[in-house]
C-alpha positions as CSV (number, residue, x, y, z in Angstrom):
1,X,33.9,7.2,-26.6
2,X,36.6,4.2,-27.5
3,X,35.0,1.8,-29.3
4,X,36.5,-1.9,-28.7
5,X,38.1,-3.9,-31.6
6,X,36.2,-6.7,-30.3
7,X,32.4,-5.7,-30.3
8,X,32.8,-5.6,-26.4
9,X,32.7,-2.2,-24.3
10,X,32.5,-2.2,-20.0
11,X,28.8,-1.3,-18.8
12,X,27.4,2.2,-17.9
13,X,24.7,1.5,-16.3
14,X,25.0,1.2,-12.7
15,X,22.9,-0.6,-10.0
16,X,23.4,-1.2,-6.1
17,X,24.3,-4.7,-6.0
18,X,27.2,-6.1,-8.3
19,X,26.4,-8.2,-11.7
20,X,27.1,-11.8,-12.1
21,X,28.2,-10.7,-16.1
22,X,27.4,-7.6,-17.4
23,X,28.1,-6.2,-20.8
24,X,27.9,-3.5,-23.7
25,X,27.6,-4.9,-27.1
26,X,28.4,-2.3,-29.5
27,X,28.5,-1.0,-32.8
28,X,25.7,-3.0,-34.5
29,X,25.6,-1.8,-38.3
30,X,23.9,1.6,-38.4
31,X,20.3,1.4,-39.1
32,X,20.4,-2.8,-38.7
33,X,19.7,-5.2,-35.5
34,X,22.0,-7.8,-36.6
35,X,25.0,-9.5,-34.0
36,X,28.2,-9.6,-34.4
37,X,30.4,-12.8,-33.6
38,X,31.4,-11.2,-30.6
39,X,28.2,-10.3,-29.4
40,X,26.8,-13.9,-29.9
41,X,29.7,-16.1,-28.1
42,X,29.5,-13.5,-25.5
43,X,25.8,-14.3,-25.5
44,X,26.0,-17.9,-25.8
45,X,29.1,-17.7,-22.8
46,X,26.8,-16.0,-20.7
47,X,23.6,-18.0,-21.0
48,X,25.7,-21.5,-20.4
49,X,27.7,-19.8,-17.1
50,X,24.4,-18.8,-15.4
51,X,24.3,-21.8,-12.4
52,X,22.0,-24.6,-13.0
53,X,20.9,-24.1,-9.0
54,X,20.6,-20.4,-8.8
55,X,17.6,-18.1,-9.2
56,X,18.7,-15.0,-11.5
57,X,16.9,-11.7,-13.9
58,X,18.2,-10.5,-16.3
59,X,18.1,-6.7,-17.7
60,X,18.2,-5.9,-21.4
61,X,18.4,-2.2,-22.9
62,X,18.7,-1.8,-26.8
63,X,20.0,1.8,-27.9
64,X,20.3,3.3,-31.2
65,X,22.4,6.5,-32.6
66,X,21.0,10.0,-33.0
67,X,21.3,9.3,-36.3
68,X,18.0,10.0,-38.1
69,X,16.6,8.2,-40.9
70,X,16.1,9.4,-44.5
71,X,12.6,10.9,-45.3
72,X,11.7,10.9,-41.7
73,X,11.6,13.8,-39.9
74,X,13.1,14.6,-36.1
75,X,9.6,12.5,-34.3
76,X,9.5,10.2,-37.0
77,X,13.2,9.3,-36.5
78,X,12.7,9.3,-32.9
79,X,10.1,6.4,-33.0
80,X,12.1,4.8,-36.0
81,X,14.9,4.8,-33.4
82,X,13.3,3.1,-30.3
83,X,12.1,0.1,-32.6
84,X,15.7,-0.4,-33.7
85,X,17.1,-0.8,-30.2
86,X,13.9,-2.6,-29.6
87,X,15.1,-5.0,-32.6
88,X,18.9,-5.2,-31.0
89,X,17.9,-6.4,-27.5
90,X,15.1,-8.7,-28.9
91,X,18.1,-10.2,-30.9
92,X,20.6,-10.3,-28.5
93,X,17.2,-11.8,-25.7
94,X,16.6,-14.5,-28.3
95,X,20.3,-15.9,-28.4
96,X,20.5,-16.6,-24.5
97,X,16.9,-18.0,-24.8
98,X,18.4,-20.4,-27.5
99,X,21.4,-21.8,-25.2
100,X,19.6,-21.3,-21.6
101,X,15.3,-21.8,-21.6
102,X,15.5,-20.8,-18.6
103,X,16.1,-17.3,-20.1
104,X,13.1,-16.8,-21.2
105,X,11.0,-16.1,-17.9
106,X,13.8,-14.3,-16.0
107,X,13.9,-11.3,-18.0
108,X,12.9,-8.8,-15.8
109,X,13.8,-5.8,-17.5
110,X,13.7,-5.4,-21.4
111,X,13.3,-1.9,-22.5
112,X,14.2,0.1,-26.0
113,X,15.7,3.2,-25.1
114,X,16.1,4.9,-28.7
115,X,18.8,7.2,-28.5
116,X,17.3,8.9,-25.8
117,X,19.8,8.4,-22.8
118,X,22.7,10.7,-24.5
119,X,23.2,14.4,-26.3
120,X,24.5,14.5,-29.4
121,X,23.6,16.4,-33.4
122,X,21.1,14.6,-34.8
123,X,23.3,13.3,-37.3
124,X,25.7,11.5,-34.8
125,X,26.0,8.0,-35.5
126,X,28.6,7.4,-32.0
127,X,28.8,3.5,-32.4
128,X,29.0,3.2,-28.7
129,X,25.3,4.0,-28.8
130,X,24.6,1.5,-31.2
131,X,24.4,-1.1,-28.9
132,X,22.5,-3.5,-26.2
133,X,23.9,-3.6,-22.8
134,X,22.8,-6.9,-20.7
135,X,23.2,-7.5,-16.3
136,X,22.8,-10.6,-15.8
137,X,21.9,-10.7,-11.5
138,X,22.0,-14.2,-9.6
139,X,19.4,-14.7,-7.0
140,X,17.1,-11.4,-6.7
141,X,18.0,-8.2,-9.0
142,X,18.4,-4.9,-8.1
143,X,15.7,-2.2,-8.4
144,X,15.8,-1.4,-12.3
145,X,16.6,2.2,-13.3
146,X,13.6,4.5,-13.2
147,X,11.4,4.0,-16.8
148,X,9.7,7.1,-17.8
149,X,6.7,5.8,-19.4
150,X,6.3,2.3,-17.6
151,X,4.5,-0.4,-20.0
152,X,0.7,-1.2,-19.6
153,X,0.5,-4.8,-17.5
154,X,-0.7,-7.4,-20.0
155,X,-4.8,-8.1,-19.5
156,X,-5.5,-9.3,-16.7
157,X,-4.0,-6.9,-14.5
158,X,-0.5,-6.8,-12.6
159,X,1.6,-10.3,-12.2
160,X,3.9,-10.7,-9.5
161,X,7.5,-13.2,-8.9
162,X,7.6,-13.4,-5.0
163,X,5.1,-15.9,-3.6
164,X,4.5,-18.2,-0.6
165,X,2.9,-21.6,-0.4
166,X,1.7,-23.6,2.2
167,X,-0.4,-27.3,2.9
168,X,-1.9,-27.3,5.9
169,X,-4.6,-29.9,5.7
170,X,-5.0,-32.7,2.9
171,X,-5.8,-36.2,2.6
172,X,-5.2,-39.0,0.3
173,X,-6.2,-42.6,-0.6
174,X,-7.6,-45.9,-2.7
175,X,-10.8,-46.2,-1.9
176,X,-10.6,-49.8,-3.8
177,X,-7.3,-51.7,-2.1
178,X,-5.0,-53.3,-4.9
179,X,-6.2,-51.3,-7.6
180,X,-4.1,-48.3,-8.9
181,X,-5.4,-44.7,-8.4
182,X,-5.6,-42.5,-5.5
183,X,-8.6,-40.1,-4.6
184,X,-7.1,-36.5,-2.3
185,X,-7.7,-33.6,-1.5
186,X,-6.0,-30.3,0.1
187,X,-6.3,-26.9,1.1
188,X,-3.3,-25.3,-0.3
189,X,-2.5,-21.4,0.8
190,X,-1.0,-18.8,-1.3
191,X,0.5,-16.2,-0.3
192,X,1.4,-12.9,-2.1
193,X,5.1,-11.6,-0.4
194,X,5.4,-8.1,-2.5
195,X,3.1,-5.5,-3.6
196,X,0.8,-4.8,-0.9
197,X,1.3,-8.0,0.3
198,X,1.6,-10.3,2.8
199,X,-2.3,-11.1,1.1
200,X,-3.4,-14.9,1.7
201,X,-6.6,-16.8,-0.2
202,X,-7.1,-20.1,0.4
203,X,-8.3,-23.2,-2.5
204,X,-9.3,-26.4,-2.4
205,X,-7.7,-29.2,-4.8
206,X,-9.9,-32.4,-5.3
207,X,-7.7,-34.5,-7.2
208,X,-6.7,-37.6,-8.3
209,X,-3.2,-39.7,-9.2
210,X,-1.5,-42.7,-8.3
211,X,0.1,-44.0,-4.8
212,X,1.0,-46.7,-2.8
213,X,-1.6,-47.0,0.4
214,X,-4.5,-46.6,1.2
215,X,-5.3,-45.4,4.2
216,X,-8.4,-42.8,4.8
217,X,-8.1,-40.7,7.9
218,X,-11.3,-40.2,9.8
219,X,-13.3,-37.4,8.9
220,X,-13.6,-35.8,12.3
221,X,-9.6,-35.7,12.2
222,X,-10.0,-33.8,8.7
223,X,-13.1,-31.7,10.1
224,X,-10.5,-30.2,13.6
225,X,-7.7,-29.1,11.1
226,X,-10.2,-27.6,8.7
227,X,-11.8,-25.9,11.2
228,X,-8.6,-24.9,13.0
229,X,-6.5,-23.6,10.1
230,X,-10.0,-21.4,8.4
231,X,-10.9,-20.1,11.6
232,X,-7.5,-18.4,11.6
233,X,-6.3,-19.4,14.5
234,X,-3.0,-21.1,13.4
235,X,-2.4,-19.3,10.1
236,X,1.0,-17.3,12.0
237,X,2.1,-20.8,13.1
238,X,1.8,-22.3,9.2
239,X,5.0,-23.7,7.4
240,X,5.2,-21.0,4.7
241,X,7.8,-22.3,1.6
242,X,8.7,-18.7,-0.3
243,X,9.7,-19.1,-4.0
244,X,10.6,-17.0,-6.9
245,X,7.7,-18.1,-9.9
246,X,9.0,-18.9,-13.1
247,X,6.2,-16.7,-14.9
248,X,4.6,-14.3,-13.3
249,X,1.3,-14.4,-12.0
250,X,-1.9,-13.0,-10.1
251,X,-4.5,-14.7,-8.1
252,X,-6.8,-14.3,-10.9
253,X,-4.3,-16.6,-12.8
254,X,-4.7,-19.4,-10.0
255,X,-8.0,-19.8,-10.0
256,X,-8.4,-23.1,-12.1
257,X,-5.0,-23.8,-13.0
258,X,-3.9,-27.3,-12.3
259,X,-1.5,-27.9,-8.9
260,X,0.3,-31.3,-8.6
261,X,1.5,-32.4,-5.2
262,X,4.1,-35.4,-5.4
263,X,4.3,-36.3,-1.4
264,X,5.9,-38.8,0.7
265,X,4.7,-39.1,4.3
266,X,6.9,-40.5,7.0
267,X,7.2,-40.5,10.9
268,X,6.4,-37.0,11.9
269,X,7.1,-35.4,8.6
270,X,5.9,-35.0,5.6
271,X,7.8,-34.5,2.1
272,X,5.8,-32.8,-0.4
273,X,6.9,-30.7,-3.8
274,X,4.2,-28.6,-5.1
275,X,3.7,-27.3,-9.3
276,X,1.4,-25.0,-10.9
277,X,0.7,-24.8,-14.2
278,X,-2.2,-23.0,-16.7
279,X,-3.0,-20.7,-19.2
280,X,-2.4,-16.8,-18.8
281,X,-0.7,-13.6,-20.4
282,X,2.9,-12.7,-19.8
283,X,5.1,-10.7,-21.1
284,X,7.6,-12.3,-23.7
285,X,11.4,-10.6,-23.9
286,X,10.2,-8.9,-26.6
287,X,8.3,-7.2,-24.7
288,X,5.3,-8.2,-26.5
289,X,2.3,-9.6,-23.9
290,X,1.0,-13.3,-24.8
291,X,-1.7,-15.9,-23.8
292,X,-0.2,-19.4,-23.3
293,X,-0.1,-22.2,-20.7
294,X,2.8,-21.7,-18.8
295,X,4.5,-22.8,-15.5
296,X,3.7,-20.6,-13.0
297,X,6.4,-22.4,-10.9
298,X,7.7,-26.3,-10.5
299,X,8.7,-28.6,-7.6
300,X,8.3,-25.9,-4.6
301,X,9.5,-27.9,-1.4
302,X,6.8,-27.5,0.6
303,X,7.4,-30.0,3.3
304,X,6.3,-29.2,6.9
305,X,5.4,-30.5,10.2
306,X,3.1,-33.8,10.0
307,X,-0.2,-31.6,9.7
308,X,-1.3,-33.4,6.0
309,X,-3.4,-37.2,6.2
310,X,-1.8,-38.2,3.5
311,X,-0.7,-42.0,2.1
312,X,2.8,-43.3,2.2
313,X,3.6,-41.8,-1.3
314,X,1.3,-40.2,-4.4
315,X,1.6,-38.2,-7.1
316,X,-1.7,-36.2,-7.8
317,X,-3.0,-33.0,-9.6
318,X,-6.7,-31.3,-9.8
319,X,-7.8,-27.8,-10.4
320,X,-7.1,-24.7,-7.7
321,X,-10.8,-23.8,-6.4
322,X,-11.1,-20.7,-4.6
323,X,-12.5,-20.9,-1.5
324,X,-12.0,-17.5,0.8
């Protein structure tokens, strides 16, 4: 194949739905993972043109020549081969992590290929096949090519991106007027949108936080909504807010973590961003599974029909109790 003066080289792979940028970089050194100049301002182009306000993934796929290294024999090589392109895409993931954080949890596919993908002598060293080719998607990605050996899920089972949340019932006040603090709580409803899903569980959220009234509804106001949302009655009529999480997760992960609701209630309405943060594993570019606090996902408009007793305005967090 032509190899480009500049590094550069169109992309083979192809998917159903078009690439916002999509590249091959080529002819890394032979037996090295280092970038060229023109594989990092592409990099570094690519990371700072992703939009600010747009969800995206990202697919990485190292390669490596069937060029076998010295001492090794033909398995030995093999292997030897798949942690080289492993190496490549790493580097070229780690650049666009650098310019763009938000990189680093939209990698949806990052695989080493070896030198699998083409036929050639084993002593071909094709510098088209030294290389990392990158898609960069905007909003969902297209279903990845197939993988022949798909990677074990990290412990902890399977994690999931496409997830519902709703507040049906919550309350919020100062018990003590004209001192600072504010005393909630909330059933907040999760919903699982891929898999086997639709799948629903329900937690509680005692919590705490700061706000500006304080006004207690009536507990016989609290008791019809509890009793009307867990009977199940009205879950089809709930205000469901769908988002895309910024690291995967499971319900397994969401029991415990911490949820902050900022809310502002008005006339009729209620405004109200949700976060969820905590420790669990995920899977970092490298491929490599880790255990870390991490943003499940951040200021999820969850606003809806006045259904929430809540105070004119609070900001509050607790830990997610399962409750069914």
């Amino acid at each position: 194949m032509v190899v480009s003066s500049s590094y550069l080289a169109p992309a083979i792979l192809k998917f159903p739905k078009p690439a916002f940028r999509a590249i091959r970089l080529i002819d890394f050194a032979t037996g090295t993972a280092n970038l060229r100049k023109e594989h990092e301002a592409w990099l570094v182009q690519t990371a700072r043109a992703i939009p600010d306000s747009r969800k995206f993934g990202i697919y990485i796929f190292g390669y490596a020549s069937k060029l076998g290294f010295r001492g090794q024999n033909e398995q030995q090589s093999d292997a030897s081969n798949v942690a080289l392109s492993y190496k490549r895409a790493n580097a070229a993931a780690q650049i666009m992590e650098l310019v763009n954080p938000r990189v680093t949890t939209r990698i949806d596919q990052f695989r080493a290929e070896g030198s699998r993908d083409y036929s050639a002598p084993a002593s071909d060293d094709d510098a088209f096949w030294r290389a990392v080719e990158i898609h960069v998607f905007l909003d969902d990605p297209p279903p990845p090519p197939p993988q022949p050996v798909p990677p074990d899920p990290c412990p902890g089972g399977r994690r999931f991106r496409k997830w519902s949340v709703a507040i049906p019932v919550g309350f919020s006040g100062n018990p003590i007027p004209l001192v600072p603090g504010t005393l909630a709580g909330n059933l907040v409803l999760f919903r699982l949108d891929e898999d086997a899903g639709p799948i629903i569980h329900y937690y509680a959220l005692p919590a705490a936080g700061v706000g500006g009234s304080w006004l207690i509804p009536g507990w016989g106001d609290i008791n019809k909504w509890l009793k009307r949302i867990l009977s199940g009655i009205s879950v089809s009529d709930i205000e469901w807010s769908s988002f895309t999480a910024d690291t995967p997760f499971n319900f397994r992960d969401l029991d415990g973590a911490t949820c902050q609701i900022m809310s502002v209630a008005g006339p009729g309405a209620n405004k109200c961003r949700v976060s969820v943060y905590g420790p669990l594993w995920f899977r970092e570019p490298s491929g490599k599974c880790m255990f870390a606090s991490k943003d499940f996902f951040t200021n999820v408009d969850a606003s809806g029909a006045d259904l929430q007793y809540t105070i004119s305005g609070s900001a509050i967090g607790g830990p997610l109790l399962r409750i069914i």
